[in-house]
SEVO-40209 format. One record per residue (C-alpha): residue number from 1; residue in one letter; y, x, z. Coordinates in steps of 0.02 Angstrom, whole numbers, plus 50000, padded with zeros to 5 digits. Each point is the difference from the previous one (the first is absolute). Example, Ala and Ser with C-alpha at 12.3 -4.5 7.8 and 13.67 -1.06 7.14 Angstrom:
2
   n res     Y     X     Z
   1   A 49775 50615 50390
   2   S 50172 50069 49967
***
This chain:
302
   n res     Y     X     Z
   1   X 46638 36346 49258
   2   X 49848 50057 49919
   3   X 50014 49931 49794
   4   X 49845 49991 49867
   5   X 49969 50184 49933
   6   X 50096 50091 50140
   7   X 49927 50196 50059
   8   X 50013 49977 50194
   9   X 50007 50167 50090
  10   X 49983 49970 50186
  11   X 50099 50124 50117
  12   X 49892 50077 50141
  13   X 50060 50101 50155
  14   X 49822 49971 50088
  15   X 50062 49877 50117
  16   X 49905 49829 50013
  17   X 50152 49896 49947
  18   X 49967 50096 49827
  19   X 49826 49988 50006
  20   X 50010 49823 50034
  21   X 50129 49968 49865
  22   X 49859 50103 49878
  23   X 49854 49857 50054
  24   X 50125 49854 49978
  25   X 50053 50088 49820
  26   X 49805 50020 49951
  27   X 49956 49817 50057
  28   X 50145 49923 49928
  29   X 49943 50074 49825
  30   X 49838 49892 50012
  31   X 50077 49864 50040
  32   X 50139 50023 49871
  33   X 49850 50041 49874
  34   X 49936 49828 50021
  35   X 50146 49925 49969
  36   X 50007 50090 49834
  37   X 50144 50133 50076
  38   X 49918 50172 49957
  39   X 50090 50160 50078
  40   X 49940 50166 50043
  41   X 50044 50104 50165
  42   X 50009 50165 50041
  43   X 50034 50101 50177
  44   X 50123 50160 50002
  45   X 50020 50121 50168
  46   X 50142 50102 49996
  47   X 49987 50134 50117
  48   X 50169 50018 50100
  49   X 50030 50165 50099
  50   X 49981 49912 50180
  51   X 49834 49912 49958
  52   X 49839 50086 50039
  53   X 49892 49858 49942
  54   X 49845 50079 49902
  55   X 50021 49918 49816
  56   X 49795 50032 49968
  57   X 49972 49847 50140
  58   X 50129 49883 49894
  59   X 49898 50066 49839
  60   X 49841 49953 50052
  61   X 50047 49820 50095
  62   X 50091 49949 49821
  63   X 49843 50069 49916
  64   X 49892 49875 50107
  65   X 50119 49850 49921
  66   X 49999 50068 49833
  67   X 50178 50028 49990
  68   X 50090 50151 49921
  69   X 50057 50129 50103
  70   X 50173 50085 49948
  71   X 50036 50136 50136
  72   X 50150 50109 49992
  73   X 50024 50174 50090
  74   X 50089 50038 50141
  75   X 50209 50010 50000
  76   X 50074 50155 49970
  77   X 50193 49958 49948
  78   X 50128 50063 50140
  79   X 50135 49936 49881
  80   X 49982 49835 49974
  81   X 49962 49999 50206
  82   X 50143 50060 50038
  83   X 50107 49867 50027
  84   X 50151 49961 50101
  85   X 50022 49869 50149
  86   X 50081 49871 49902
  87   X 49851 50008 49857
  88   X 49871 49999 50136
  89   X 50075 49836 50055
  90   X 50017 49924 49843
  91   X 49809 49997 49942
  92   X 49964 49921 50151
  93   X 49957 49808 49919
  94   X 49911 50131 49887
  95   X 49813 50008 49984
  96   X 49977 50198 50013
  97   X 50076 50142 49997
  98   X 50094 50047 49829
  99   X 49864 50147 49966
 100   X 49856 49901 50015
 101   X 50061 49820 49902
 102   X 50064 50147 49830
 103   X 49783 50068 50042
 104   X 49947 49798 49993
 105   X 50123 49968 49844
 106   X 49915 50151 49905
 107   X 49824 49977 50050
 108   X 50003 49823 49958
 109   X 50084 50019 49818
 110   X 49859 50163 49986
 111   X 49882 49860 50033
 112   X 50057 49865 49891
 113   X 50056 49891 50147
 114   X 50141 49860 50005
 115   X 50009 49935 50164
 116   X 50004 50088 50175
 117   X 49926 49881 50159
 118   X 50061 50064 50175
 119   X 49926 49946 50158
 120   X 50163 49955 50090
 121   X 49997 49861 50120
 122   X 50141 49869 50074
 123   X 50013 50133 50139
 124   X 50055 50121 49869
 125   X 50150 49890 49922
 126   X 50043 49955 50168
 127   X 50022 50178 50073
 128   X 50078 50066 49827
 129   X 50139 49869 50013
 130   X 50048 50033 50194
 131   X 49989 50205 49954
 132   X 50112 49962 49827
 133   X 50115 49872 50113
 134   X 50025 50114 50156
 135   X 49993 50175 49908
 136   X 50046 49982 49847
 137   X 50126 49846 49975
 138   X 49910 49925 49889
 139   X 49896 49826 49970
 140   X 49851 50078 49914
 141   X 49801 49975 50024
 142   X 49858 50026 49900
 143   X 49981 49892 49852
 144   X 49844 49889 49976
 145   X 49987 50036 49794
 146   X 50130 50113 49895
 147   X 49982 50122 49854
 148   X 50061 50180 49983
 149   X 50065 49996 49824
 150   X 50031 50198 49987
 151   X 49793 50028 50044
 152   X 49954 49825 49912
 153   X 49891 49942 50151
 154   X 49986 49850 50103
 155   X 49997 50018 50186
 156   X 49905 49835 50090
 157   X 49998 49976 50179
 158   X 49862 49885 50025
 159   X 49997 49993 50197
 160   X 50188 49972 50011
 161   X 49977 49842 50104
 162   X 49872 50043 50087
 163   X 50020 50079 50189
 164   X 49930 50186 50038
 165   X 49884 49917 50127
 166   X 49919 49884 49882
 167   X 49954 50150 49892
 168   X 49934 50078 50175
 169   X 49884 49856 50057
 170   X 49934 50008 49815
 171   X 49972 50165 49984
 172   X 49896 49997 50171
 173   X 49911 49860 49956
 174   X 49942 50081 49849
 175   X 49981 50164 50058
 176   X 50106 50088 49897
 177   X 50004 50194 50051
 178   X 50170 50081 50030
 179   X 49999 50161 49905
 180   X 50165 50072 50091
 181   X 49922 49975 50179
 182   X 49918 50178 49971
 183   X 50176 50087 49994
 184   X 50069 49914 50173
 185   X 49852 50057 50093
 186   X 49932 50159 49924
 187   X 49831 50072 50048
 188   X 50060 50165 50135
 189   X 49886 50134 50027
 190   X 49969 50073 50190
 191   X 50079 50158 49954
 192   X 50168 49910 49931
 193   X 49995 49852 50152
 194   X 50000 50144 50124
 195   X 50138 50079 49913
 196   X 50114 49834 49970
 197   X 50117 49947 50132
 198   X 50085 49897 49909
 199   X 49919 49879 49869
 200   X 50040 50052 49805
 201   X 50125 50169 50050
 202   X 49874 50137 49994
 203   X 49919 49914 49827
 204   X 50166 50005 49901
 205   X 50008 50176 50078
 206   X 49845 50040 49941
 207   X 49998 49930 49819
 208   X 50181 50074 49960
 209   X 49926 50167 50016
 210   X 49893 49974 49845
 211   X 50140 49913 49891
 212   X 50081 50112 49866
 213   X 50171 50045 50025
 214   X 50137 49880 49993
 215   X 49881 49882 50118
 216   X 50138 50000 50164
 217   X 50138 49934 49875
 218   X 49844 49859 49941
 219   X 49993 49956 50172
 220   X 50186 49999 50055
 221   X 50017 49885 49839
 222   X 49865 49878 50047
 223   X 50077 49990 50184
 224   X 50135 49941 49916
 225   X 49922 49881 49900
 226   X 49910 49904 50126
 227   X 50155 49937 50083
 228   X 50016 49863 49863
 229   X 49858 49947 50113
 230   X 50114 49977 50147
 231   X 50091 49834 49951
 232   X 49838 49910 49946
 233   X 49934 50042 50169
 234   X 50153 49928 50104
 235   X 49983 49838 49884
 236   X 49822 49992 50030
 237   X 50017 49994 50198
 238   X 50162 49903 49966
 239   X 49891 49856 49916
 240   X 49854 50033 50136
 241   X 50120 49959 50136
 242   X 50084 49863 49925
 243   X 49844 49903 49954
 244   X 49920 50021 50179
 245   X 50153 49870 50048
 246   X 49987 49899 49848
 247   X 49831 49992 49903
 248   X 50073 49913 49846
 249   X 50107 50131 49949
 250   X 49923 50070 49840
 251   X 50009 49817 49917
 252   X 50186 49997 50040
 253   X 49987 50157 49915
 254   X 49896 49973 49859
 255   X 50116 49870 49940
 256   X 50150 50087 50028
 257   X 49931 50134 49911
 258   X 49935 49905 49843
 259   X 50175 50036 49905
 260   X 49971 50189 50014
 261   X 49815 50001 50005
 262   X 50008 49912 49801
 263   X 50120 50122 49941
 264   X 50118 49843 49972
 265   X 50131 50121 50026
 266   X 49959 50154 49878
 267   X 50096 49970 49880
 268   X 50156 49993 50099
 269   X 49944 50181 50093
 270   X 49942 50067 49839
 271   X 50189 50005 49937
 272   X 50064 50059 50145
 273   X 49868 50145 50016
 274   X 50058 50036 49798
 275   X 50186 50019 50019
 276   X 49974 50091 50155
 277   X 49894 50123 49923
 278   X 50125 50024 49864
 279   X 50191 49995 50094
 280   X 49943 50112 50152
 281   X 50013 50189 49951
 282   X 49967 50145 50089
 283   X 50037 50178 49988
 284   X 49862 50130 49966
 285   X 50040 50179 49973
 286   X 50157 49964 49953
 287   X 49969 49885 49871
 288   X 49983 49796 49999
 289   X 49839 49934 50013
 290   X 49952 49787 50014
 291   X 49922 49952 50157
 292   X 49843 49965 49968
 293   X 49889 49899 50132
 294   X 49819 50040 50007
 295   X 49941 49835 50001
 296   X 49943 49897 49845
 297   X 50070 49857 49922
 298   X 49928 49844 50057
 299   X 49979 49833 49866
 300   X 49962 49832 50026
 301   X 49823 49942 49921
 302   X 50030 49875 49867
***
C-alpha cells in the first residue's frame, strides 16, 4: 500500500482505532526506513458538524510524535447534506460522509499529499456489505487500496483485515487516550443537572438559542442525516448475534469478502456507475439536467 516517496496523510476522528492506525503508520516508517523505504506522514482532522472533539488535544498528541498536523474547520454545507434516502444508502460501503471525504481531498492536495490511510477494520467491510446487501441491493464494501482519479489521491486501508477488537486490546494495552469520550459524557454543572430530566434535551435547547438564524433548519437537516447510521447499526447487532452462535464467522467472511475488499470488481462498477450517470436525466426547472451522483469515481491502483 504504502510505495517509496509517497505523502501519507492519516485520517483522525479521535477515536483509538485512528490513533492506533497513527502509531502503526509512525512505526512502520522506521522500520520501512531501514529497509531503505523512506516516506513521510502527516495527520488531518476534519471537523464534521456532529463531532465535538477539541482539535487542540489531537494538535498537541501529533506534536508529541512529531507529525504534522492538518486540521480543517468545522462543516457548514447544508447542500451537499442534503441528500435523499436512496443517496444516504448508497455511501454506505463509503468511508464518510460526501462533505467531509471533498474537505480530506482538498486538504490533502493543499498539503501536497498522495495517499489517504483510514482506520477501517474487518468489522467495517463486514457491516458495509450486509447494510449495501439488505438496503441497498447491492454487493459493495469498502475497498482495501483504490485511487480517486478526479482528486489524484490514493486511499489505503491498512487495518482492513484486522478485527475492531484487535485494534481495542491494542489500544488499551498501550494506553492510547480516546479523544471523543469527552463528548459522550460531558462535564454537567449543578445548576444544569438539577434542571435536566432528560439526558442531552435541555443542552440542544440551550445551545440553539445562541446559533444564528437558520440553526432549526441545521438541525432538522442533521436529524436527517444521521439515519444513514441506522442500517450500519442493525448490521452491527446482526453480526453480534450471529457470531455469539458461531465464533468463526468473520473468517467465512473475510474470504468471501476478498473479491470486493481488492476492488477486483471496479472496473466492471466503474462502467456501470459512467453510463448511468450519463443515460438517466432529470428534469429541473423545466429544463434537462444529467443525474449526477455525489459520490466519486473510484480506480483500481495499478
Amino acid at each position: 500500500m504504502v510505495r517509496p516517496g509517497d505523502k501519507v496523510l492519516v485520517c483522525l476522528s479521535g477515536s483509538r482505532e485512528s490513533l492506533a492506525l497513527l502509531h502503526t503508520m509512525h512505526q512502520y516508517q522506521f522500520y520501512a526506513r531501514s529497509k531503505g523505504t523512506h516516506f513521510s506522514i502527516g495527520a488531518l482532522f476534519v471537523h464534521e458538524d456532529k463531532s465535538e472533539v477539541d482539535p487542540l488535544h489531537l494538535m498537541a498528541y501529533c506534536r508529541t510524535l512529531g507529525v504534522k498536523f492538518i486540521y480543517q474547520d468545522k462543516l457548514d454545507d447544508i447542500d451537499s447534506e442534503r441528500r435523499s434516502n436512496s443517496s444516504k444508502v448508497a455511501e454506505l460501503h463509503r468511508w464518510s460522509s460526501h462533505a467531509t471525504r471533498r474537505r480530506a481531498y482538498a486538504a490533502a492536495r493543499a498539503h501536497g499529499y498522495g495517499v489517504a490511510a483510514v482506520a477501517q477494520s474487518l468489522d467495517h467491510a463486514a457491516r458495509a456489505f450486509l447494510a449495501a446487501a439488505l438496503h441497498a441491493g447491492t454487493l459493495a464494501t469498502i475497498k482495501a487500496h483504490y485511487r480517486i482519479r478526479e482528486h489524484d489521491i490514493r486511499i489505503i486501508r491498512p487495518f482492513i483485515y484486522v478485527r475492531e477488537r484487535a485494534l481495542q486490546a491494542f489500544a488499551r494495552a498501550r494506553m492510547l487516550p480516546d479523544f471523543r469520550a469527552r463528548e459522550q459524557s460531558p462535564p454537567l454543572s449543578p445548576r444544569s443537572e438539577d434542571s435536566t430530566d432528560e439526558t442531552g434535551k435541555n443542552q440542544h435547547i440551550e445551545r440553539s438559542v445562541s446559533e444564528p438564524c437558520g440553526a432549526k433548519e441545521k438541525m432538522a437537516v442533521r436529524r436527517s442525516i444521521e439515519e444513514i447510521g441506522e442500517p450500519l447499526e442493525t448490521a452491527r447487532d446482526l453480526l453480534l448475534s450471529q457470531e455469539q452462535s458461531h465464533p468463526y464467522i468473520f473468517n467465512s467472511l473475510k474470504n468471501a469478502l476478498h473479491p470486493l475488499i481488492s476492488a477486483r470488481n471496479i472496473e466492471k462498477d466503474l462502467k456501470e456507475h459512467r453510463h448511468r450517470k450519463k443515460s438517466v436525466i432529470q428534469m429541473k426547472n423545466g429544463a434537462p439536467v444529467y443525474d449526477s451522483e455525489e459520490g466519486t469515481e473510484e480506480e483500481p491502483v495499478p
